[in-house]
N, C-alpha and C positions, 0 to 999 in steps of 0.2 A: 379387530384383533387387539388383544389387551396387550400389557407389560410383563415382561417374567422376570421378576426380580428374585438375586442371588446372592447371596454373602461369603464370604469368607472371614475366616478370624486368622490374623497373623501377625507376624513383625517383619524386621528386616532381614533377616536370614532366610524368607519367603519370597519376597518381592518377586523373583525372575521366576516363582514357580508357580507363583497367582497369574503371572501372564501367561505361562504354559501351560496352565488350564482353562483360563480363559480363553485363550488360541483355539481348543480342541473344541471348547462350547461351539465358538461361533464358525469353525469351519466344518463343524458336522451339522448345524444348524441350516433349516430350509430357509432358501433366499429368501422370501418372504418375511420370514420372522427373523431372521438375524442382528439388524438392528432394533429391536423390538426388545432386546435382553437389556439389563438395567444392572449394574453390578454395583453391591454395598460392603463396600472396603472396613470391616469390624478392625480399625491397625493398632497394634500392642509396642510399636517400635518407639524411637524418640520422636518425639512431635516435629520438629524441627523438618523430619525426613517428609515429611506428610503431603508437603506440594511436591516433592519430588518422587513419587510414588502417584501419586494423580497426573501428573507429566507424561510419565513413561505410559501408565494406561492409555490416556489418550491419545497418546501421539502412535501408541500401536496399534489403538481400534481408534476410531474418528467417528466410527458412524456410531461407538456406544454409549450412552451414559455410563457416570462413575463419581460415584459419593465418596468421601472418606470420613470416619468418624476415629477423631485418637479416643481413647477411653482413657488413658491413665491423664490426660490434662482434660479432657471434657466432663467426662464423667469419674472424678476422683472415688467418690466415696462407692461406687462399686468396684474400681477397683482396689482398693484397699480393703471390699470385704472378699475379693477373692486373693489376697495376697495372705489374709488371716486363717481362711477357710481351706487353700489348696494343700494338699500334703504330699510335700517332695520326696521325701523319703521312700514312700512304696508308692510312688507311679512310677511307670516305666522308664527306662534311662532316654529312650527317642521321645519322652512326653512329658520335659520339665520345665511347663509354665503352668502359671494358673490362668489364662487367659482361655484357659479350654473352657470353663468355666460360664463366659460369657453366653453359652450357645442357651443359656438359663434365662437371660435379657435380652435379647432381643428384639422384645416388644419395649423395653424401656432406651435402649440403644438406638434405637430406629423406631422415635415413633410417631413418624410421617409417615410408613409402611402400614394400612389397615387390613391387608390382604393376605395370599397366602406367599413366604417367603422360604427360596431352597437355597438349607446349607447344605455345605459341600468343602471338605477338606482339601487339602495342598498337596495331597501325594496320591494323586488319580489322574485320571485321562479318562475324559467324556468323548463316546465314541457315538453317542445316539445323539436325537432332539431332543432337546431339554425342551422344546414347546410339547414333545409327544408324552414326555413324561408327567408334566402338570396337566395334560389331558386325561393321560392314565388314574393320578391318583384322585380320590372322592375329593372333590371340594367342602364339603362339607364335616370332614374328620380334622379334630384336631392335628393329628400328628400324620405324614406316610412314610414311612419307611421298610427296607426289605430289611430279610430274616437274616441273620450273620449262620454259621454251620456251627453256634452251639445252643446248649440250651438255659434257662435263664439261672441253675444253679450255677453257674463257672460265674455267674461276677458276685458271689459273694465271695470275701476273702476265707474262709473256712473252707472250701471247694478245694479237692485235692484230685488230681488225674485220675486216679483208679476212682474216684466218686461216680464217674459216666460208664462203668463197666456194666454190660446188659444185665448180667444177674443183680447189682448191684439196684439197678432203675429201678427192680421186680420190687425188691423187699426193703429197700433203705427208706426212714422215715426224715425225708428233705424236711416236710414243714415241720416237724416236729424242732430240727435243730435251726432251724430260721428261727421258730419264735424266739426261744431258747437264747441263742444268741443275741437276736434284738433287743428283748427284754432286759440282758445284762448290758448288753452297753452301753441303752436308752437312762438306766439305773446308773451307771456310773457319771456319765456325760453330764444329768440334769444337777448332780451335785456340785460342778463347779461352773456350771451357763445356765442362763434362762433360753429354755426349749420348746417348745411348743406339743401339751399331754393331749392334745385335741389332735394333734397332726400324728402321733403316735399311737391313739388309739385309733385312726380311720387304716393307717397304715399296716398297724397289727394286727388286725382282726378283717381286713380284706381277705380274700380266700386266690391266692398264686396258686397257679400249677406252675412249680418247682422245673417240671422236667418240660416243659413248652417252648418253645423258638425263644431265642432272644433276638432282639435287634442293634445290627452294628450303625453307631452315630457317626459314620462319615458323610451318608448321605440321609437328609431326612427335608419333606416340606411341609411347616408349620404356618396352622393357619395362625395368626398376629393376632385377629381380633378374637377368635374364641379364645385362645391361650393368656389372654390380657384379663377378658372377661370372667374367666376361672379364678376365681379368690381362694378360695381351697388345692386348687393345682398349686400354685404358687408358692402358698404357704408350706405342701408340705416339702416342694422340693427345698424350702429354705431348712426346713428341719434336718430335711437326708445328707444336704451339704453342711448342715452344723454336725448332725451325729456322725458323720464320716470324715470330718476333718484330722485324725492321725490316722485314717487310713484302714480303721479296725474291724470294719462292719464290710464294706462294700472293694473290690480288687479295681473301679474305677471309679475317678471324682465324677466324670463326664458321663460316660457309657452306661456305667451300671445304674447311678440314679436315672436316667431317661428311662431306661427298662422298667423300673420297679413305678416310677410314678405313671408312666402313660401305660401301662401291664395293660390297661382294659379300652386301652382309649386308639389303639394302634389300626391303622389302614393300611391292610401289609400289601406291598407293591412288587413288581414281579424282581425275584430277585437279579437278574440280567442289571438291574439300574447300579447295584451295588456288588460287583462279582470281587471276592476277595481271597488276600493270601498269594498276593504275588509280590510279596515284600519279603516273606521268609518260604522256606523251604519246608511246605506240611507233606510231614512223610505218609499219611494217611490217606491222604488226599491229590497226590502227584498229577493222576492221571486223569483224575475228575478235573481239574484245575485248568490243566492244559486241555483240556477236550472244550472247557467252557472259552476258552479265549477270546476264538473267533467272532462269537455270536451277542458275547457280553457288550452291552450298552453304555457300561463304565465301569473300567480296569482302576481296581481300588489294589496300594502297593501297601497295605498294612503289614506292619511288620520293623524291622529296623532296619533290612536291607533296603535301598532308597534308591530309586534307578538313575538318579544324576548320581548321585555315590560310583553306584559300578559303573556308568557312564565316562567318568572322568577316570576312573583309576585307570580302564582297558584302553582309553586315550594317550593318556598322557602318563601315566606313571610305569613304565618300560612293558608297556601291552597287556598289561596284567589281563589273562583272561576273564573272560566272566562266566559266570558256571551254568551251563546248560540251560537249566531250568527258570531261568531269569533271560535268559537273551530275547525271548518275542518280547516281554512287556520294554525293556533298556532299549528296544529298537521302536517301540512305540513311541516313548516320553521324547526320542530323538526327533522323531517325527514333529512333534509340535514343540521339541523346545524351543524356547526364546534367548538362550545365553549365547 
């Protein structure tokens, strides 16, 4: 039986929620394999905190390993190129670091890991085996991830709601204002940086289907050593992360470049591993959402509503309700919180 090793990217405003998903790994995790999980602490907080975050791990799992790597005192000069490259301005209000960023190096952050490693965000609950899911996906694919419920024109910033109206799919020419778009930005961008016209013309002239699944990056497992090995992978995500640095080309730093460079490289896995939208209220979606609950593998709370959030309000703050449609996942997260 191998090792299944996991990462998270966080800081200190995380700490008690990296355990309360860790919690959920290993007590949904078959005895057998339980100790067998390996967790790599990607931490963005003050260094100082760093054994005391390793501490609290261990002393609430014993039987698991646990690595920590700080990145802004370990590895400066990445992060200072993600402090230059991230743009706060148009990410979203619940998504203001650039440490998201990192999920880019991995292979250079971790690289005693030669195999395949799964990330996994801080505002989920793992309800399956994580041994079953690294059985599920191809070892052999660079990238596995499941399908999110849009499609891959919503992460360009130009994407506007009515964009995905049926008639609209029929006759709108997507690539035509992708290129379009790219083209001028790529034009503006290379006037004041040096960019890379190789990583632009492989980029440009690839052939997207516009209207095809996209995939949500909370959950995905990367093989290390292909993804290392790819010299061209790499280079062009540096380009997407430079042309997308005020935010003008792509609606995510993280998400949206993952989609458009792995577009052809993807092993899509069932989506149960990544069930999402129970962080906000999708009015489209209500009843599909709540039928998937039971059966989901891992309750992903994306969104800005945040289940310790309503957790703590309906506690402690004069019982404040919590709204319907959120009370199974808030009784979930309670389930395996660690606070």
């Amino acid at each position: 039986m191998g090792k299944y090793k996991v990462t998270f990217i966080f800081d200190r405003t995380y700490v008690w929620r990296m355990l309360t998903v860790v919690n959920s790994i290993i007590q949904n995790e078959k005895k057998e394999s339980a100790d067998s999980i390996e967790f790599y602490l990607t931490y963005f907080g003050a260094a100082r905190e760093g054994n005391y975050v390793l501490e609290k791990a261990r002393l609430n799992f014993p039987n698991n390993k646990f690595y920590l790597r700080h990145v802004p005192s370990e590895l400066p000069d990445l992060y200072k190129r993600y402090e230059e490259s991230y743009d706060y301005e148009s990410s979203a209000n619940h998504i203001q670091t650039s440490s998201v960023l990192a999920r880019f190096d991995l292979d250079e952050i971790w690289p005693e890991i030669t195999d395949r490693l799964l990330y996994l965000d801080l505002d989920l609950i793992v309800k399956g085996s994580i041994s079953e899911l690294f059985a599920l996906a191809n070892e052999n694919s660079t990238i596995s991830a499941c399908k999110s419920n849009e499609r891959l024109f919503t992460e360009l910033r130009s994407w506007r709601r009515a964009y995905d109206d049926p008639a609209q799919l029929k006759y709108y020419d997507y690539t035509r204002e992708f290129k379009d778009n790219f083209e001028s930005i790529y034009n503006k961008c290379r006037i004041h940086k040096a960019i890379s016209a190789d990583a632009f013309d492989q980029l440009f002239n690839k052939e997207y289907d516009l209207t095809s699944p996209a995939l949500n990056a909370g959950v995905f497992i990367l093989n290390i050593e292909k993804y290392k090995k790819d010299e061209n992978l790499k280079r062009n995500i540096k380009f997407l992360i430079q042309l997308n640095s005020t935010g003008e080309f792509l609606r995510h730093n993280d998400q949206s470049i993952l989609n458009f460079i792995f577009y052809d490289k993807i092993d899509w896995i069932d989506q149960r591993w990544n069930r999402l939208d129970y962080g906000w209220e999708n009015k489209n979606r209500i009843e599909e959402v709540q039928e998937q609950f039971e059966d989901a593998k891992i309750i992903h709370y994306n969104g800005w509503r945040k289940p310790w959030a309503l957790l703590f309000h309906s506690q402690e703050a004069n019982n404040i309700e919590v709204p319907e449609y959120f009370i199974p996942g808030v009784k979930l997260w309670e389930k395996y919180s660690m606070t």
